[in-house]
N, C-alpha and C positions, 0 to 999 in steps of 0.2 A: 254488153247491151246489144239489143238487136236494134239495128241499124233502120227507120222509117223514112222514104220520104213526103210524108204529112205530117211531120210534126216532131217532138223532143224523141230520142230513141225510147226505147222500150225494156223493159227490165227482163230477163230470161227469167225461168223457173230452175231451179237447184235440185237434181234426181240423179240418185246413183252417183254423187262425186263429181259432176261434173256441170255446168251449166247447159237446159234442155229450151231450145227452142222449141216454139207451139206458135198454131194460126188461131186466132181467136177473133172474132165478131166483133168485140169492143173495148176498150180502155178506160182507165180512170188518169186523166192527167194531174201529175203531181206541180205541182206550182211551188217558188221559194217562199216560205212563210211571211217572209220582213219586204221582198220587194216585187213578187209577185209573178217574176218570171219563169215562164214553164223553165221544167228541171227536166222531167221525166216523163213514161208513160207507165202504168202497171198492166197487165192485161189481166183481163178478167177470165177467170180460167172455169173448168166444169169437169164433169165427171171424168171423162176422158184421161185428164192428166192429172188427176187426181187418184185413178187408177192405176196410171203408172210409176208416181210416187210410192202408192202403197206397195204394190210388188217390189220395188226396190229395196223397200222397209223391209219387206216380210223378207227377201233371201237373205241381208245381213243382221236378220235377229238373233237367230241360232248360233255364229260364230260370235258375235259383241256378246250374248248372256253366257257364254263358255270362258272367255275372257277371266282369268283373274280381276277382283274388283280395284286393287293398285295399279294395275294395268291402265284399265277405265280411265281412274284418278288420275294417271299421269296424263294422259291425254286430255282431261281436262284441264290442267295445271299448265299445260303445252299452248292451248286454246289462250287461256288468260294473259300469261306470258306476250303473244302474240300481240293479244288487244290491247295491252300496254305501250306495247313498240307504234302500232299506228292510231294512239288513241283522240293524236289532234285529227286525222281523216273523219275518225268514227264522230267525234264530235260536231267536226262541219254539217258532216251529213246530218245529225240533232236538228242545228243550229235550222238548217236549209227548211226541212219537213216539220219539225213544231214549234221553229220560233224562239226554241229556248234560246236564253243569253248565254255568253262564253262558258260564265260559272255552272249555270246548270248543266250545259250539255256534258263540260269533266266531271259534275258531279255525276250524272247516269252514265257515263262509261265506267268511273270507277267503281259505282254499286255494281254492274253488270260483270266486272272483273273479280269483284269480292263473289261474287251467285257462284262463277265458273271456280272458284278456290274452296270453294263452300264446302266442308266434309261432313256427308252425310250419313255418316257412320250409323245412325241410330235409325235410318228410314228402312221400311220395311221392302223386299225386292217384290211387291207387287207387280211391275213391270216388265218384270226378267223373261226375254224373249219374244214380248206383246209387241205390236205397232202401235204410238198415239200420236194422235192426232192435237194438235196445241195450236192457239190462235187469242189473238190479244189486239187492244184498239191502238189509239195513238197517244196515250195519255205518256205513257215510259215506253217506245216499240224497241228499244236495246234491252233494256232491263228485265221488261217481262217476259221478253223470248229467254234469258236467260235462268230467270226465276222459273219457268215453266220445264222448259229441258234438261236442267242440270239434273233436276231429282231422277228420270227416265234415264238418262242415260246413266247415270251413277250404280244405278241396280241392274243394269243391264235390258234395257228397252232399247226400242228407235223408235224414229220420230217423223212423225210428218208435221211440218209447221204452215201456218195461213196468218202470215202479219196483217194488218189492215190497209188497203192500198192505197192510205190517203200517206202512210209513213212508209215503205217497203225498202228503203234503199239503206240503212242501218243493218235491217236485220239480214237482208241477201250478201251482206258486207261479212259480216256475220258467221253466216255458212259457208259463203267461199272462203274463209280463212279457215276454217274446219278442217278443208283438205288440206292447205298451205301444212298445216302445223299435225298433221297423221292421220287423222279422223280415217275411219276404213271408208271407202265406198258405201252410200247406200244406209249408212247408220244416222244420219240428218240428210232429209229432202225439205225441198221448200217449194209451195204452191203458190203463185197469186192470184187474187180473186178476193168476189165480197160473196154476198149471200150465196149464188148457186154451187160456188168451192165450198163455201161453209154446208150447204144441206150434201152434198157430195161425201166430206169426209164423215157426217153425222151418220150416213146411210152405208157408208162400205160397211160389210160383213167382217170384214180382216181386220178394222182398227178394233184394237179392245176398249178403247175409253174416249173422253174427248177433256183437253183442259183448256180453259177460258182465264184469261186476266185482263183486266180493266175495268172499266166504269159500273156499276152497280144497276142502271137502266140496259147498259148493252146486256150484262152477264145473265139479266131475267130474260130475257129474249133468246139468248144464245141455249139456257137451261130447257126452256119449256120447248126449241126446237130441236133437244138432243131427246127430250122427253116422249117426246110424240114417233120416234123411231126407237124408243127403248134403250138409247146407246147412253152408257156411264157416264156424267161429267161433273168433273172437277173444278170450283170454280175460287180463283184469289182473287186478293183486291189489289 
């Protein structure tokens, strides 16, 4: 985390493999859901480093869609594996950002570990080689990172992700175990930010699509502003 002194640290962004520090203008501070104590900070990020996300995407697309698709799989399987071993951490952090109780928050590590197991034998490699762009609310921010990514990378995509900065600290969890467990450089980056990362990664020319998960009010909102720039998106519940 990047280190502040005004207040709870700060969450790094995730590009190229490695954790990317950025100076940004504002924050969104994360508070404990049950007792209200600042946790964290998110920074609200913009085009800038959302540019640099995407280039990271774009040089390791070519090598990950060459890739054998077992290859892929194992390294997805690798991921999952992992999440299991720290899956009381990943739950804390649930617990901290949505309030969920014990039960639910193993309940959504374990779905998010079944997503990463998920064999997607039968999905079509639309993706193979593309950058996308993925972003989801606070409703599951484990689960739907998972449900969103697994299919992209499984056919040979990469990823730029934009968790919701009101949950951010699951899913950057997340991604640096990505590398922990092989992920290549640069095949999962992570943004943080609200709207202006959101109109940022709608508006790059390099991502080929955009996928949205959560709530049914956010997802109309998120569609008609991928609309208004022409850019594809995908949207689950």
């Amino acid at each position: 985390m990047m280190l502040s002194p005004d207040g709870p640290p700060a969450l790094p962004l995730w590009i190229n493999g490695r954790a990317f520090l950025t100076m940004v203008q504002s924050f969104f501070e994360v508070r404990d859901a049950l007792t209200g104590e600042p946790l964290r900070r998110t920074p609200l990020c913009g085009a800038d480093e959302v540019a640099e996300a995407v280039r990271a995407a774009g040089a390791a697309a070519p090598a990950w869609a060459a890739r054998e698709r077992d290859a892929r799989m194992a390294l997805l399987t690798a991921w999952a594996a992992g999440l299991e071993q720290y899956s009381g951490h990943f739950a804390k952090l649930l617990r901290q950002e949505t309030g969920q109780d014990e039960a639910e928050a193993q309940a959504e590590v374990s779905r998010t570990v079944a997503f990463l197991r998920q064999d997607g034998a039968a999905v079509e490699p639309a993706d193979a080689g593309q950058v996308v762009a993925l972003a989801w609310d606070d409703a599951a921010p484990l689960a739907q990172a998972a449900q969103l990514l697994v299919p992209v990378l499984q056919t040979g995509g990469t990823v730029v992700l934009k968790p919701t900065p009101k949950a951010p600290g699951a899913a950057y969890a997340l991604v640096e175990l990505s590398a922990r467990v092989g992920l290549p450089a640069g095949v999962v980056n992570l943004v943080q930010g609200d709207d202006a990362a959101l109109a940022a990664l709608c508006g790059h020319p390099d991502i080929a699509r955009l996928g949205f998960a959560g709530r049914p009010e956010l997802a109309v909102r998120v569609a008609e502003r991928a609309a208004q720039v022409g850019k594809p998106c995908q949207l689950s519940a």
